[in-house]
C-alpha positions as a Markdown table, in Angstrom:
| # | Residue | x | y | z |
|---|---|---|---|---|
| 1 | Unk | -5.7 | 13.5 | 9.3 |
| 2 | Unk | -4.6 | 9.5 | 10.2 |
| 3 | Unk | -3.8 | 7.3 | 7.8 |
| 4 | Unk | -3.4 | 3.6 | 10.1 |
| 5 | Unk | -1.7 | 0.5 | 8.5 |
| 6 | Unk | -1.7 | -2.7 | 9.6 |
| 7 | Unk | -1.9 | -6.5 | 9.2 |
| 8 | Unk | 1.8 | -7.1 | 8.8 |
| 9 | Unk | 4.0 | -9.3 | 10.6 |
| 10 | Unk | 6.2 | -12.3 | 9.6 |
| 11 | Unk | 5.0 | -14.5 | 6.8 |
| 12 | Unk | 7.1 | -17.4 | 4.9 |
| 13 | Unk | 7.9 | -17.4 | 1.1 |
| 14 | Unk | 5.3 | -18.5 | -0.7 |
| 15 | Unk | 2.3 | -17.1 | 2.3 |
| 16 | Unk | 0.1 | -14.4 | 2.1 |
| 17 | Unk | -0.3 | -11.7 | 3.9 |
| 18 | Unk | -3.2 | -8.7 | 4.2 |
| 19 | Unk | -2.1 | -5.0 | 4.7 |
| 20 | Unk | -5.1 | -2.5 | 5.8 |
| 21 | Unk | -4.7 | 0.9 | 6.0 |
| 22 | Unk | -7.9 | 2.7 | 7.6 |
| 23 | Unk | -7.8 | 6.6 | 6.8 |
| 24 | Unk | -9.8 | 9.8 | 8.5 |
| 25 | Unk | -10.3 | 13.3 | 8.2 |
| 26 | Unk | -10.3 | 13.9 | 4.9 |
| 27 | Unk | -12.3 | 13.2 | 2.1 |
| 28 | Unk | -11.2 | 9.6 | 1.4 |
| 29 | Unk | -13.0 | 8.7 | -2.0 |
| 30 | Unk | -11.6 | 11.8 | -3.5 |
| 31 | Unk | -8.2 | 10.7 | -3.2 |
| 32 | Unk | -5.9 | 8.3 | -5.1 |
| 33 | Unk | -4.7 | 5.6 | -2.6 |
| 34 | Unk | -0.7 | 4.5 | -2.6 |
| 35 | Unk | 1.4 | 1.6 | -1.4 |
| 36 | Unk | 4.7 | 2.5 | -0.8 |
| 37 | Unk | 7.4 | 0.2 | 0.7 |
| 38 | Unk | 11.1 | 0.9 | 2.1 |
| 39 | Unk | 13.5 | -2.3 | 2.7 |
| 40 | Unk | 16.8 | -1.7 | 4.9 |
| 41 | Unk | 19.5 | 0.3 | 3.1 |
| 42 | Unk | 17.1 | 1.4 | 0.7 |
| 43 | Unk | 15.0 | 4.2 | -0.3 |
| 44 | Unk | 11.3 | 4.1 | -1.0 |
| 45 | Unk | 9.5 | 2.3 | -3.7 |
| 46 | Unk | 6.2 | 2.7 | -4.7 |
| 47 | Unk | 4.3 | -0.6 | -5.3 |
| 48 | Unk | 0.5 | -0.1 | -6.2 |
| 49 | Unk | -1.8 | 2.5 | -6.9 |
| 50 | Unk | -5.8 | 2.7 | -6.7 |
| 51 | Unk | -7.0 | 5.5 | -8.2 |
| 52 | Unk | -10.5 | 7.8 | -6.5 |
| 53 | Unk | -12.8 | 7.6 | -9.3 |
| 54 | Unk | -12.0 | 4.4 | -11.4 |
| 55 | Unk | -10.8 | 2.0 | -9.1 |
| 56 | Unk | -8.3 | 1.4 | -11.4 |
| 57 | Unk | -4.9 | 0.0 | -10.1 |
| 58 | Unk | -1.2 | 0.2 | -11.1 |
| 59 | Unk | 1.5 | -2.0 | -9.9 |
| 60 | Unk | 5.1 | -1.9 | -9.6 |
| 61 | Unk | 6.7 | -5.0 | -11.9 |
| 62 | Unk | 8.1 | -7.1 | -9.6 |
| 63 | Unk | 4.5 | -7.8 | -7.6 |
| 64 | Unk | 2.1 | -8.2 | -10.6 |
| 65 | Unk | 0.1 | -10.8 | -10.4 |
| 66 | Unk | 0.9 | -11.2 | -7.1 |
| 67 | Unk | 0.0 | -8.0 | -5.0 |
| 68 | Unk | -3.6 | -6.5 | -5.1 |
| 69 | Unk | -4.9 | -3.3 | -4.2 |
| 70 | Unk | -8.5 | -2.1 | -3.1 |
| 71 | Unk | -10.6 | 0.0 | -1.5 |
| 72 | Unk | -13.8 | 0.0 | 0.3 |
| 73 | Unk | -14.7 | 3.7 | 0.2 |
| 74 | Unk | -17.5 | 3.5 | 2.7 |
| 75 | Unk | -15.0 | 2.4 | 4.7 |
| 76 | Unk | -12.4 | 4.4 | 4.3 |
| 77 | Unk | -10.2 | 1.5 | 4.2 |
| 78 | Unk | -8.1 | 0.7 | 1.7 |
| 79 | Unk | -6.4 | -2.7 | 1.3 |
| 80 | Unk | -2.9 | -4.9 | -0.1 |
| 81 | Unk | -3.7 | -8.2 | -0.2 |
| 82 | Unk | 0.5 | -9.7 | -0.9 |
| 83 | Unk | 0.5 | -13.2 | -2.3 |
| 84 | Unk | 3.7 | -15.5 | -2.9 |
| 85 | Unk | 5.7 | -13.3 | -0.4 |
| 86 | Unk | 9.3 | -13.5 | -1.5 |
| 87 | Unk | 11.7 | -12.8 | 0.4 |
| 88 | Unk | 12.8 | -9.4 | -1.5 |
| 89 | Unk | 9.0 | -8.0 | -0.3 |
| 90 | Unk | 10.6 | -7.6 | 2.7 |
| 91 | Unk | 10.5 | -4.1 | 3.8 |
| 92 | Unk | 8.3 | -0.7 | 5.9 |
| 93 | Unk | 4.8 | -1.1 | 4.0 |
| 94 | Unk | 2.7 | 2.4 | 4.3 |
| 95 | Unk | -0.5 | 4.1 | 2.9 |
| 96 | Unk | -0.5 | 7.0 | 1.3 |
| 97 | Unk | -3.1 | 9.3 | -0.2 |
| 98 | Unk | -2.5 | 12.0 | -2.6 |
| 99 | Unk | -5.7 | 14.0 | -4.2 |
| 100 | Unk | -4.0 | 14.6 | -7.8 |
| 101 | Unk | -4.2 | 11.1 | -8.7 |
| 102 | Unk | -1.5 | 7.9 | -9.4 |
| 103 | Unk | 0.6 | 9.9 | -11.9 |
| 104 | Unk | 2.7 | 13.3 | -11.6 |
| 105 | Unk | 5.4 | 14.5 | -9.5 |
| 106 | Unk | 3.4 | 16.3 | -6.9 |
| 107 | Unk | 4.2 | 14.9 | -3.3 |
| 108 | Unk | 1.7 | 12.3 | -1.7 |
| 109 | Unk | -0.8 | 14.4 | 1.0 |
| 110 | Unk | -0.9 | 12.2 | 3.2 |
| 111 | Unk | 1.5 | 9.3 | 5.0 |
| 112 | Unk | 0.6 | 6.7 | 7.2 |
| 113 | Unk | 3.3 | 5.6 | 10.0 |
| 114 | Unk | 4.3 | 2.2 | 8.2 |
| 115 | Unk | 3.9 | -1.7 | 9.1 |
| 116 | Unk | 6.6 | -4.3 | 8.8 |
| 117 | Unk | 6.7 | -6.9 | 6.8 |
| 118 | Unk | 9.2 | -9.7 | 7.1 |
| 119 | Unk | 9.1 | -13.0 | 4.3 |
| 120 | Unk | 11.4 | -15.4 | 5.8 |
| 121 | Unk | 11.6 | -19.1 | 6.7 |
């Protein structure tokens, strides 16, 4: 089982920035896709959630309206596309997949190794 982030990197307030995560071995359209993010000194937040069946997606406060998640099933890709970066998004992005769904207390499945992402002028 892999779950790969990438696309981050350094990115001024106000840009935009596009976090992939491309999974395999395991059934990816069965399983409710996460984003997760940890700054310095701080623990882990979850930011967005993409349910398997629906599509549909939950987001942590502080990014509505800017932050959106999706999912290409066929391509086992799912995707966080981060507009109007602050500089408080700054933090350890990663992927996770868990197959009981957005809600609950049961531990994500799955974890992807993280990718940086740094909002700064």
């Amino acid at each position: 089982v892999q779950l790969v982030e990438s696309g981050g990197g350094l990115a001024q307030p106000g840009g935009s920035l596009r976090l992939s995560c491309a999974a395999s071995g395991f059934t990816f359209s069965s399983y409710a896709l996460s984003w997760a993010r940890q700054a310095p000194g701080k623990g882990r937040q979850g930011v967005s959630c993409i349910r398997s069946s629906s599509g549909m997606t939950y987001y942590l406060d502080s990014v509505k309206g800017r932050f959106t998640n999706s999912r290409d099933n066929a391509k086992n890709t799912v995707y966080l596309q981060m507009n109007s970066l602050k500089p408080e998004d700054t933090a350890v992005y990663y992927c996770a997949a868990r197959r009981t769904g957005c809600s609950g207390v049961v531990p994500y499945d799955y974890w992807g190794q993280g990718t940086q992402v740094t909002v700064s002028s």
